[in-house]
N, C-alpha and C positions, 0 to 999 in steps of 0.2 A: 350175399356179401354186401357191406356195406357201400353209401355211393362215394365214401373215398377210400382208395385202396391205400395200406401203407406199404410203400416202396422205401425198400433196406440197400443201400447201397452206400459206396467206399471211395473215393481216390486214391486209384492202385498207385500211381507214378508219379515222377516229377514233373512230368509233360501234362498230365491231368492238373496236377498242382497249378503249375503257373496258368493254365490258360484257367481255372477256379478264380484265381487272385485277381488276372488282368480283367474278368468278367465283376468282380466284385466291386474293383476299382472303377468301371464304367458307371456301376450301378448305383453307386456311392452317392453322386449329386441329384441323385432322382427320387432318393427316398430323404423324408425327413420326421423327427417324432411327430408330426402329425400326420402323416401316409397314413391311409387307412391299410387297417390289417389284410385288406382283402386287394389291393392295390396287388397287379400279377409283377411289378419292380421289385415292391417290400419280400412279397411269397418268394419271390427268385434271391434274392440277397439273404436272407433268414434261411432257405434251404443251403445256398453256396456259402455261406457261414459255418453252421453247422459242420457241412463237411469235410472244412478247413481245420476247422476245428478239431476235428477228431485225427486229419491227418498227422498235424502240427504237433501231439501231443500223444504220438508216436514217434513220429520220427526226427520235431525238433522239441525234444523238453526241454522244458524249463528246472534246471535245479533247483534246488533250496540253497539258499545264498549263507556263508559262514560267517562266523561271528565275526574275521578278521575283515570282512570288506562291509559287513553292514557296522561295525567300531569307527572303520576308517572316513563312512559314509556320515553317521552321525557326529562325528568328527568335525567334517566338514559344511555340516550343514548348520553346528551349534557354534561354527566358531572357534571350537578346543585345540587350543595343543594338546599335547599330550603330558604337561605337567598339568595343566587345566583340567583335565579328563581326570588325571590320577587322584586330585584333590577333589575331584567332586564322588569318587566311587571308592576313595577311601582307601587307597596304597599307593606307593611306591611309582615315580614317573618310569624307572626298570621294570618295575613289572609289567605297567601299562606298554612297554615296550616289547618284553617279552610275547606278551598279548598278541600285540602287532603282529609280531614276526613269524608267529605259530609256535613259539620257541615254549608256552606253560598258555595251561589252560586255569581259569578262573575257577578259585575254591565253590562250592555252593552260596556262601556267603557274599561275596565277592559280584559273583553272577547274580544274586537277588538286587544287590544296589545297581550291579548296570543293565538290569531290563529299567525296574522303576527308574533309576534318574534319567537312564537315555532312550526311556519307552522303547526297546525293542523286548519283541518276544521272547517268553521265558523257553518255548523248543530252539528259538535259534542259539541263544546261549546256554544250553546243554547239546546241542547237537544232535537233534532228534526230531 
């Protein structure tokens, strides 16, 4: 056998969970990008990562965000109203509203001007 064994293990519970987090959280100020890799702080925070990791992504996923909060998002981040939006993507400030509301989803066409003008993802605007 090799001189490092690989140990496979899991954070069963919430009680594993938090005291993972609160150990991470200690561990936090003692490691920096220049820690060496061999540092037993860095090796400890890198394994209680990991772990977290894999728990989190179980039990708290993360979804894929819809077109209607990432619209709303770049929205607010470009500035647009929603007649502003309508005229930069080329219809109707109603239908940009429609959009909105969940109430019509965007032709192919439609959806091709607002990945490119509003650089969002061509899956999140087909929903996939």
């Amino acid at each position: 056998m090799n001189d490092i064994e690989t140990i496979k293990t899991t954070i069963e519970n919430e009680a594993q969970y938090d005291w993972a987090m609160k150990r991470i959280d200690e561990l936090l100020p003692h490691v920096h990008d220049d820690t060496p890799d061999d540092d037993p702080n860095s090796i400890e925070l890198y394994l209680l990562s990991r772990l977290v990791e894999e728990y989190e992504d179980v039990h708290y996923p993360i979804g894929k965000p819809s077109l209607i909060s990432v619209l709303k998002l770049r929205m607010y981040e470009l500035g647009l109203s929603q007649a502003a939006l309508a005229k930069k993507i080329g219809v109707s400030p109603s239908r940009v509203s429609d959009f909105i509301s969940g109430k019509a989803e965007p032709t192919i066409q439609v959806g091709r001007r607002i990945s490119t003008e509003l650089n969002i993802d061509p899956a999140i605007v087909l929903g996939v």
